[in-house]
VOVEXMI-48568 format. One record per residue (C-alpha): x, y, z; residue number from 0. Coordinates in Angstrom, 2 decimals, decimal comma. Layout:
N
      xx      yy      zz seq
       X       Y       Z NUM
...
% end
This chain:
513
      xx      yy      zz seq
  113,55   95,82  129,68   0
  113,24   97,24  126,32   1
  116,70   97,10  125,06   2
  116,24   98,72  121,91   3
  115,76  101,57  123,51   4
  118,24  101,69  125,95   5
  120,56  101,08  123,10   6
  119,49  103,76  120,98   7
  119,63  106,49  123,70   8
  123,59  104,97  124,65   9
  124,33  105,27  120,90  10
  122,62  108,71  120,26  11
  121,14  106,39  117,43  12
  119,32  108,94  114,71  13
  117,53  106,00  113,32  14
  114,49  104,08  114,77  15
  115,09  101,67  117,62  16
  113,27   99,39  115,76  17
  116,52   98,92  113,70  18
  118,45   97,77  117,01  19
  115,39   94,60  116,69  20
  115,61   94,28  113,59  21
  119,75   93,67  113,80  22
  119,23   90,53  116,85  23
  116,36   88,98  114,62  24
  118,72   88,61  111,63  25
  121,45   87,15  114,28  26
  118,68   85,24  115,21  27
  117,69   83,65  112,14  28
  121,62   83,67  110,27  29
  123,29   82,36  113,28  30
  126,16   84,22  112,54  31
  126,89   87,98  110,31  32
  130,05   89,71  109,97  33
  129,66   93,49  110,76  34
  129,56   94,26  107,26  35
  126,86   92,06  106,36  36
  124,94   93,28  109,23  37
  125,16   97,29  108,54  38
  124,04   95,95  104,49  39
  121,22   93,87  106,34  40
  120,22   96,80  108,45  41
  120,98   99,77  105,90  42
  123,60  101,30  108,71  43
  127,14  102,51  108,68  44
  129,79   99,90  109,57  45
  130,93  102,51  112,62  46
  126,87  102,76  114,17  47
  127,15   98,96  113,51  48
  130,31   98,41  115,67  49
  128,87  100,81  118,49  50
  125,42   98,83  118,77  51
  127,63   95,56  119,02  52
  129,60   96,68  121,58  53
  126,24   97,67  123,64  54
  124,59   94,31  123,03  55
  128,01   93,10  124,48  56
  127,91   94,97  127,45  57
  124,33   93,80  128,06  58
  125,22   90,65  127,51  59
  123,40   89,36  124,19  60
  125,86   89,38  122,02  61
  129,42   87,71  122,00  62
  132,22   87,81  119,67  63
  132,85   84,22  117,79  64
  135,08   85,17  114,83  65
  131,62   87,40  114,22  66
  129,04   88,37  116,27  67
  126,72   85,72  117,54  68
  123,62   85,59  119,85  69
  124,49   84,43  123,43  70
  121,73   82,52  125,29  71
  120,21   85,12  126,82  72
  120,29   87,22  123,52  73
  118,19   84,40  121,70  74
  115,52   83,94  124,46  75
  115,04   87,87  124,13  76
  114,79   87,40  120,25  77
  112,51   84,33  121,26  78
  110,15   85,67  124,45  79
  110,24   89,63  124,28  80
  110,36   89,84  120,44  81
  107,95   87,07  119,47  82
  110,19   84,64  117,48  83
  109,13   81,48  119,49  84
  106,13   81,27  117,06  85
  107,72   81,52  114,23  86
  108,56   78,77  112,28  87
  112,25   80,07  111,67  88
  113,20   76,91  109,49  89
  110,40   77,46  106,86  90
  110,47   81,44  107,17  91
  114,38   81,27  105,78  92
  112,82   79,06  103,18  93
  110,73   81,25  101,95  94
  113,39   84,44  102,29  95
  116,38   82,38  100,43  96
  114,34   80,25   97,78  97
  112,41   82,10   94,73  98
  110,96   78,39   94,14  99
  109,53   78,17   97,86 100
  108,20   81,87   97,86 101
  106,49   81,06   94,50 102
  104,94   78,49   95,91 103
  103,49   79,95   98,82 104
  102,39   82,99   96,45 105
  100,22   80,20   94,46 106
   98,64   78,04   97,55 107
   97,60   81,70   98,97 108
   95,89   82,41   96,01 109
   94,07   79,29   95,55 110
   93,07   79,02   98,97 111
   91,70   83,05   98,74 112
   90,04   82,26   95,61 113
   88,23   79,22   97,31 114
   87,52   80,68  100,70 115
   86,39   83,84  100,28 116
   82,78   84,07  100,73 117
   79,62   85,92   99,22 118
   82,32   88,96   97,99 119
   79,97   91,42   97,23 120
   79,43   93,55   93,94 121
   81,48   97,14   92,91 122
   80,26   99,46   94,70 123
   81,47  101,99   91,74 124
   79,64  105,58   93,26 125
   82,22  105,05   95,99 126
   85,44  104,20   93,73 127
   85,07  101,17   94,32 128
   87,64   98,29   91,98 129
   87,99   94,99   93,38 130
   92,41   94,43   93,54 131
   93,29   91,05   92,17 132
   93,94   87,83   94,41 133
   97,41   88,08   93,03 134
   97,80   91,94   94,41 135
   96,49   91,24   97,68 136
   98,89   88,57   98,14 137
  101,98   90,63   96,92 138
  100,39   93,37   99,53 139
  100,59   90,63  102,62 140
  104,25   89,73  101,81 141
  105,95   93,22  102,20 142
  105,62   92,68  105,78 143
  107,94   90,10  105,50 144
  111,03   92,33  104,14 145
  112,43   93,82  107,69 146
  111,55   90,92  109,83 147
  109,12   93,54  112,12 148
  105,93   92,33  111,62 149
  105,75   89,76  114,87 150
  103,47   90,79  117,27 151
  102,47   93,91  115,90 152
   99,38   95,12  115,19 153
   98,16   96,12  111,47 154
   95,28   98,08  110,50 155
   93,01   98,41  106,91 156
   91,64  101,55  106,63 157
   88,94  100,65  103,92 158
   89,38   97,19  102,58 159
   87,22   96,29   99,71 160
   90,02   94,37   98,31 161
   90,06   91,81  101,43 162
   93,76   92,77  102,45 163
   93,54   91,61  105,74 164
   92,56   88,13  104,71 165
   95,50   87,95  102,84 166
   97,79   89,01  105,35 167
   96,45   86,75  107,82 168
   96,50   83,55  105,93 169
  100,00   84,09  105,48 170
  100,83   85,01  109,25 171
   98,95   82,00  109,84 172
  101,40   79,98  107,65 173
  104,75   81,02  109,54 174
  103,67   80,19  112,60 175
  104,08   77,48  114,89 176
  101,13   74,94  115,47 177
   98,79   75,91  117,73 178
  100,82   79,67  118,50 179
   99,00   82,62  119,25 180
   98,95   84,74  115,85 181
  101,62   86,58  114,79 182
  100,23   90,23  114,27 183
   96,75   91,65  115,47 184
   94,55   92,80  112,30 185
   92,45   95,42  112,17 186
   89,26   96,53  109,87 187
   87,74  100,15  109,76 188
   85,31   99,64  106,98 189
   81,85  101,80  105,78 190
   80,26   99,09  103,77 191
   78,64   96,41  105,91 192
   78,37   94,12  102,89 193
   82,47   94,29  102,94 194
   82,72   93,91  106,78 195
   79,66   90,95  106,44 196
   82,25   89,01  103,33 197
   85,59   89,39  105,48 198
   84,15   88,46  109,10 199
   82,46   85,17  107,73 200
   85,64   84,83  105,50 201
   87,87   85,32  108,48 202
   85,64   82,78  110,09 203
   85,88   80,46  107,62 204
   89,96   80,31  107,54 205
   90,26   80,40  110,85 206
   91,67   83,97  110,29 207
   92,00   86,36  113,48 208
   90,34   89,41  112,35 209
   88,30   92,64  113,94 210
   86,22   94,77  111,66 211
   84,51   98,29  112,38 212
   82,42  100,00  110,37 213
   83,60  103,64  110,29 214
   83,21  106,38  108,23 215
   86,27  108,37  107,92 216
   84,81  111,48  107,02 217
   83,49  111,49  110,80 218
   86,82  112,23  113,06 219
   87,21  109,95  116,08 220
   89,82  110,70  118,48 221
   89,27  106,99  120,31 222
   89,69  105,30  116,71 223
   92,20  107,43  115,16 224
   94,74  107,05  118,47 225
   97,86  106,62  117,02 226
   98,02  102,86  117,89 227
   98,80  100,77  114,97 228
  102,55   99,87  113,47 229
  101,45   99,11  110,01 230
   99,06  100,85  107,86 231
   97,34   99,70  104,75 232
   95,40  102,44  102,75 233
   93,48  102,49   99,19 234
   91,70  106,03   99,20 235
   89,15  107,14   96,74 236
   90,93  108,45   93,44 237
   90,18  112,23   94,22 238
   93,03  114,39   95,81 239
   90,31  115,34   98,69 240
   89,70  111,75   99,51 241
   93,37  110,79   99,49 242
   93,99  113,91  101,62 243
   91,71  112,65  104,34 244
   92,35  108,81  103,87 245
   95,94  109,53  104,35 246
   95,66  111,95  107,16 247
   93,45  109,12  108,84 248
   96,00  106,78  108,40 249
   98,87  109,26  110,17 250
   96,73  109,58  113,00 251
   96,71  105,50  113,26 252
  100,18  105,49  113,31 253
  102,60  105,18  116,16 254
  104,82  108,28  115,09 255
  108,22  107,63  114,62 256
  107,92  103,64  114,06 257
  104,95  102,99  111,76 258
  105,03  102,93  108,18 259
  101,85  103,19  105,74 260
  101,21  100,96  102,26 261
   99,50  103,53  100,61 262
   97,83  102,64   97,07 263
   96,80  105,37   94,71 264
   96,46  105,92   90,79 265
   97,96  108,87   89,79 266
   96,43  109,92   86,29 267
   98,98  113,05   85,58 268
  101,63  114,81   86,35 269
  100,66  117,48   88,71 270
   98,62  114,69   90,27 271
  101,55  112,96   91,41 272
  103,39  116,53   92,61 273
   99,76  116,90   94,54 274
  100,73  113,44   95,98 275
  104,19  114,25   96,79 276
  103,59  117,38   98,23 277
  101,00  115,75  100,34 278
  103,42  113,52  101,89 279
  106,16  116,32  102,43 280
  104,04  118,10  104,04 281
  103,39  116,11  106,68 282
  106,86  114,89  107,01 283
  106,60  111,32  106,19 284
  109,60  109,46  104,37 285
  108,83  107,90  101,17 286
  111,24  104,33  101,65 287
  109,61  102,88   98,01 288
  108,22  103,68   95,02 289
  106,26  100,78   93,01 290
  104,56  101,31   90,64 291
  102,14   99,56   89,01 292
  102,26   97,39   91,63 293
   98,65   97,09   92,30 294
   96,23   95,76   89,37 295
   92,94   95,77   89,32 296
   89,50   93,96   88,38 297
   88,13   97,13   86,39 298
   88,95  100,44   87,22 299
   89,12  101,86   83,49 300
   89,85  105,66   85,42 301
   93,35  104,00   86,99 302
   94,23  102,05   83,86 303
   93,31   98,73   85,72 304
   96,53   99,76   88,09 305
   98,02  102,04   90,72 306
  101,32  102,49   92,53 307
  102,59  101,49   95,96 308
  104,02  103,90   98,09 309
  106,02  102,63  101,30 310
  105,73  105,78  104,32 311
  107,73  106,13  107,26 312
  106,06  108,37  109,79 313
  108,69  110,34  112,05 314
  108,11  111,68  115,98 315
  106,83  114,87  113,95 316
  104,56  113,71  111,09 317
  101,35  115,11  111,53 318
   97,69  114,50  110,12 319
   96,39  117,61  108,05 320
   93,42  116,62  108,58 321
   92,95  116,64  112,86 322
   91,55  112,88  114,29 323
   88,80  114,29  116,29 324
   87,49  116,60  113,58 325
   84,54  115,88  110,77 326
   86,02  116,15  107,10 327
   82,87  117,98  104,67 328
   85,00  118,32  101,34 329
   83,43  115,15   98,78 330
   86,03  112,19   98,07 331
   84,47  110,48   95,73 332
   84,77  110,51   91,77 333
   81,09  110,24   91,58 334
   80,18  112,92   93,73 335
   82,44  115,33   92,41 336
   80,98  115,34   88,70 337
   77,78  113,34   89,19 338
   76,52  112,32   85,78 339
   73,73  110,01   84,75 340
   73,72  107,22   82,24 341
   70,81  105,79   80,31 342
   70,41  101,97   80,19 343
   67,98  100,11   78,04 344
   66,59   96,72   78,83 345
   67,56   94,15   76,77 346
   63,89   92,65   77,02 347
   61,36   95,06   77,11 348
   63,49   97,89   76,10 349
   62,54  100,05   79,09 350
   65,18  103,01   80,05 351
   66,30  104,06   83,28 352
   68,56  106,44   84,27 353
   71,75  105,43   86,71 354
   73,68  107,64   88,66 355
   74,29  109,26   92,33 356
   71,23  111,35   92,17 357
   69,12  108,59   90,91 358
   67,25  105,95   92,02 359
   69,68  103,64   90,76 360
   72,97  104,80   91,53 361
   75,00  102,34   89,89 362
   74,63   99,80   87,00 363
   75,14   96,94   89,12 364
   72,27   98,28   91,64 365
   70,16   98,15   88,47 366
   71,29   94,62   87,61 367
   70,44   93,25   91,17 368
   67,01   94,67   91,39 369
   66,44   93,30   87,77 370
   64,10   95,73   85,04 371
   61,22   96,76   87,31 372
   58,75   95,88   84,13 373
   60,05   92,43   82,91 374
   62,49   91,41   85,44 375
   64,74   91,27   83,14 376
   68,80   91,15   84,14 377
   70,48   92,48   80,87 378
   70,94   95,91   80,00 379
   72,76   98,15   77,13 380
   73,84  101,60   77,86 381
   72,80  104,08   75,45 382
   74,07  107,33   76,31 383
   74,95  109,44   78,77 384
   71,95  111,48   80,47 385
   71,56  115,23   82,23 386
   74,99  115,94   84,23 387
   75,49  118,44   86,60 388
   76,64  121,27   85,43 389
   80,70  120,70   86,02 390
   82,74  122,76   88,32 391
   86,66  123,89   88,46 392
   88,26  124,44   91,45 393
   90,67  127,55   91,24 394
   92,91  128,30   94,23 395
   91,65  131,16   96,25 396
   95,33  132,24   96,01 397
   99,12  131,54   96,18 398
  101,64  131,39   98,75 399
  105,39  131,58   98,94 400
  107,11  130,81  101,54 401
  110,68  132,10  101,36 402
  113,93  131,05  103,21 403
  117,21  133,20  102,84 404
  120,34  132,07  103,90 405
  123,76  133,69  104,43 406
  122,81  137,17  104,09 407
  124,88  140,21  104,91 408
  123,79  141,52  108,03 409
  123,59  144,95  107,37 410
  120,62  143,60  105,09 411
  118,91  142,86  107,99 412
  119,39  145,27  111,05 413
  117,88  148,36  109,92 414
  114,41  148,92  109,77 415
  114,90  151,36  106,32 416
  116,92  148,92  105,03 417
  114,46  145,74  105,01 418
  111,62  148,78  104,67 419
  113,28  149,51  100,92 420
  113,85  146,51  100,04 421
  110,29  145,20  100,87 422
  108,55  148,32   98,92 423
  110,93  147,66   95,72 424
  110,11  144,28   96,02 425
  106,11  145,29   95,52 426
  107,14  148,07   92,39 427
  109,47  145,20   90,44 428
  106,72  142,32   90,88 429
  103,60  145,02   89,77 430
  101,95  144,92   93,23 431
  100,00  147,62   95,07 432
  100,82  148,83   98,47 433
   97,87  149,95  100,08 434
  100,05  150,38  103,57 435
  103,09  148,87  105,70 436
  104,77  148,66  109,02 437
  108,16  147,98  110,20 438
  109,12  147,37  114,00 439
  112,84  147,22  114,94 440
  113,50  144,10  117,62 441
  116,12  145,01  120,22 442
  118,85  143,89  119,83 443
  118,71  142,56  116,61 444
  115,65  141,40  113,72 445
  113,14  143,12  111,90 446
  109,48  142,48  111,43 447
  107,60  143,90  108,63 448
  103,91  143,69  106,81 449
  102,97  145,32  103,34 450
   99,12  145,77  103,10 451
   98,83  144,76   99,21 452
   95,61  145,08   97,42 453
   96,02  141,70   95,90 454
   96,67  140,27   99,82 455
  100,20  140,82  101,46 456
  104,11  140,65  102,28 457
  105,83  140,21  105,39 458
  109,18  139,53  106,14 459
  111,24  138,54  109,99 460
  114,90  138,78  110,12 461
  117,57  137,23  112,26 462
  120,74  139,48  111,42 463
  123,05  137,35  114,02 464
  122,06  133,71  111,64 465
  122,14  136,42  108,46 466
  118,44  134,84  108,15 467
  115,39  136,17  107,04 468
  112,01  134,54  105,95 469
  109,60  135,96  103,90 470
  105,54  135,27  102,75 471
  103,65  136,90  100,36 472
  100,05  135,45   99,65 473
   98,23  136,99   96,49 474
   94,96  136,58   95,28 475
   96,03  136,40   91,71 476
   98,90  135,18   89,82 477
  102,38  137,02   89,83 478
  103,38  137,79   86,32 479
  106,56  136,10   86,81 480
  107,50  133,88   89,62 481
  110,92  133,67   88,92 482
  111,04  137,49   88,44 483
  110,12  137,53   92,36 484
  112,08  135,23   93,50 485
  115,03  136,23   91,93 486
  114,72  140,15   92,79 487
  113,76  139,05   97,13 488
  117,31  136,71   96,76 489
  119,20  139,53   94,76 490
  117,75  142,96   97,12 491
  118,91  140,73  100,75 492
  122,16  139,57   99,05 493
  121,39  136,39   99,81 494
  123,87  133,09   99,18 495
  120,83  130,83   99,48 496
  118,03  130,71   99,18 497
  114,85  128,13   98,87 498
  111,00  128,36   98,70 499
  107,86  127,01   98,39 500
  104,52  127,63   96,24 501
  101,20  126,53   97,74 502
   98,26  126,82   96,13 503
   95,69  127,89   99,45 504
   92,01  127,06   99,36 505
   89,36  126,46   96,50 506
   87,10  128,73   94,53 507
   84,80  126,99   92,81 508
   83,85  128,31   89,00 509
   80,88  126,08   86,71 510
   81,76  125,25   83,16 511
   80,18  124,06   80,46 512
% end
């Protein structure tokens, strides 16, 4: 019986029904909450609080004890259907009430990472490649630990260079009971079998539960992408292009509605982190947290040795931009965006060779391994950059806005001349070109409308009876004011409110020197 669910559909609860678990586990582990401290446990109103109660009652695991308490059956569900009989509840309550305990657990992990992790490969730095610190991985593994949901759920990496997972699973593998099954199943999709090779003989080695596969996530995959994981951890290359597909991978892992995503990325400037933003919006996941500089780094001079964290709720209707079962062909790497070369010098001999992407040596640690062809030699001095590609913009093919208006008189919106004017002095004000247009009258009510521009178009759909209309114009150049048009579409329908959005739509690609 899942009772969360039961409970939310009872309660017409709006949130999760993970948040119905999550309210018996801290029962569970406090003994005893008022109703206020549950609803500031849980983040819910006092009133969606009392309602919940009142249904756990009714199902009999929860009774009132100056408070509400767990009954007997209400533990063993905690205990058997929720996972807690492997916990080890005494020393997990440790390490949530003491700073001293947690700090201490923080230090053994990292000691015991830094000692059992085994033949960690080098930076692979063509693929943006920088090595998080023992210290970050660790911090990574213990936000699972801040809503109590991590029991028997399974967890995947998507890319993990910075050996996540191992993390994460030496501390599952601290809360729970002797000789328990472990806590959450932990899953790898990695490219680089060098990676997969240092985490499966790592896992090994710490007795670690762990299953790696090596995927490319530029090749879609409707059986791995399935929407079957709860938690998502994701560290994309630091281009827009491959955060757009790392993170559209990940929402296609998720189970919709219930997972949430640990996505790390260095923003450099500010319409970088409006890309980011945007990104998420679009695909209707909730950002919960913000932290940033949360991640630091072993290198990474482009990131300034850190990144952010961003916590992601998915909802029933987030959706992946990019689609599971289709191949992604835009680049995603740094490298491969503006290949350049670099000229390194033996320290020996003094021979040159050029490293880079489209060189025999792509990076300078390739160069290092394979030692100077001539001496053997292992030490090198850069001396300059070498021939670059030549390097390329990327323009928008065009814009679009996408225009809501609210509350409009409806005599705005019924008659075809009406919108029709309003549409064609929209086109004169803004310094368009009509090359044609068409207006069709909806019975009984609504207008739909198109303006053939030269620069692209306008079309507008009405809904007199919700005095609604919506409106899109796409142009292949800019406007020469977009306030000027979005002001004088808002002003001509009368409208009370109003909002829109901008999107810059496709790429054109221009070389500069």
């Amino acid at each position: 019986m899942n009772i969360a669910k039961i409970i939310k559909e009872r309660t017409a609860l709006k949130e999760s029904e993970k948040v119905v678990d999550q309210l018996l586990i801290e029962l569970y582990l406090r003994k005893r909450l008022s109703t206020k401290q549950l609803g500031r446990k849980v983040n819910l109103p006092l009133p969606i609080i009392a309602a919940i109660k009142k249904e756990l009652g009714q199902l009999g695991l929860v009774s009132e004890q100056q408070g509400p308490v767990l009954t007997r059956k209400g533990r063993l569900y905690v205990e058997q259907r929720l996972g807690w009989a492997t916990i080890n509840t005494a020393y997990y309550l440790r390490i949530l009430d003491s700073s001293e305990v947690r700090e201490a657990l923080r230090t053994e992990l990292v000691n015991e990472l830094e000692e059992g992790i085994e033949k960690r490969p080098t930076v692979e730095v063509a693929y943006d490649q920088a090595f998080a610190t023992i210290e970050t991985i660790v911090e990574r593994a213990f936000l699972l630990l801040e809503n109590h949901d991590f029991v028997g759920k399974r967890v995947l990496l998507l890319g993990d260079d910075d050996l996540t997972s191992l993390a994460i699973g030496l501390l599952m593998k601290k809360l729970q009971r002797a000789s328990a099954e472990p806590l959450a199943a932990l899953t790898v999709y990695e490219l680089s079998e060098p990676i997969i090779h240092c985490l499966e003989t790592t896992a090994k080695k710490l007795a670690i539960g762990l299953t790696c596969h090596q995927v490319d996530f530029r090749q879609g995959s409707a059986q791995l992408f399935d929407h079957q994981f709860n938690y998502i951890f994701v560290d994309p290359p630091y281009t827009q292009s491959g955060l757009a597909l790392f993170l559209s991978r990940a929402v296609s892992c998720s189970k919709l509605g219930e997972s949430k995503i640990y996505l790390s990325f260095g923003e450099k400037d500010p319409d970088s982190q409006l890309a980011v933003q945007q990104l998420f919006s679009i695909q209707n996941l909730i950002v919960n947290q913000i932290k940033v500089k949360f991640n630091h780094y072993i290198g990474a001079s482009i990131l300034g040795s850190v990144s952010t964290l961003y916590e992601l709720s998915t909802q029933n209707d987030s959706y992946a931009g990019i689609l599971a079962d289709k191949p992604y062909h835009e680049v995603i790497y740094t490298g491969e965006r503006n290949p350049r070369s670099t000229v390194y010098q033996c320290h020996a001999c003094q021979t040159q060779y050029l490293v880079g992407l489209n060189e025999s040596f792509k990076t300078i640690e390739h160069l290092k391994a394979r030692h100077c062809p001539k001496c053997k030699g292992a030490h090198f001095l850069r001396i300059a950059r070498g021939p670059s590609a030549i390097m390329k913009e990327k323009q928008p093919l065009g814009e679009h806005y996408l225009i809501e208006l609210k509350n409009c008189p409806e005599h705005r919106l019924k008659s075809v001349l009406s919108v029709e004017q309003a549409m064609l002095q929209i086109v004169e004000v803004c310094e368009l070109t009509a090359v044609t247009h068409h207006f069709h009258q909806f019975e009984p009510w609504g207008v739909s409308g198109v303006v053939i521009l030269a620069e692209s178009h306008l079309t507008i759909h009405t809904w007199p009876e919700e005095r609604y209309a919506a409106v899109d114009l796409f142009v292949c150049q800019e406007l020469s004011s977009n306030e000027q048009f979005i002001s004088v579409v808002a002003d001509l329908f009368e409208a009370e409110g109003m909002s829109y959005r901008k999107i810059d739509r496709g790429e054109r690609t221009q070389n500069i020197s």
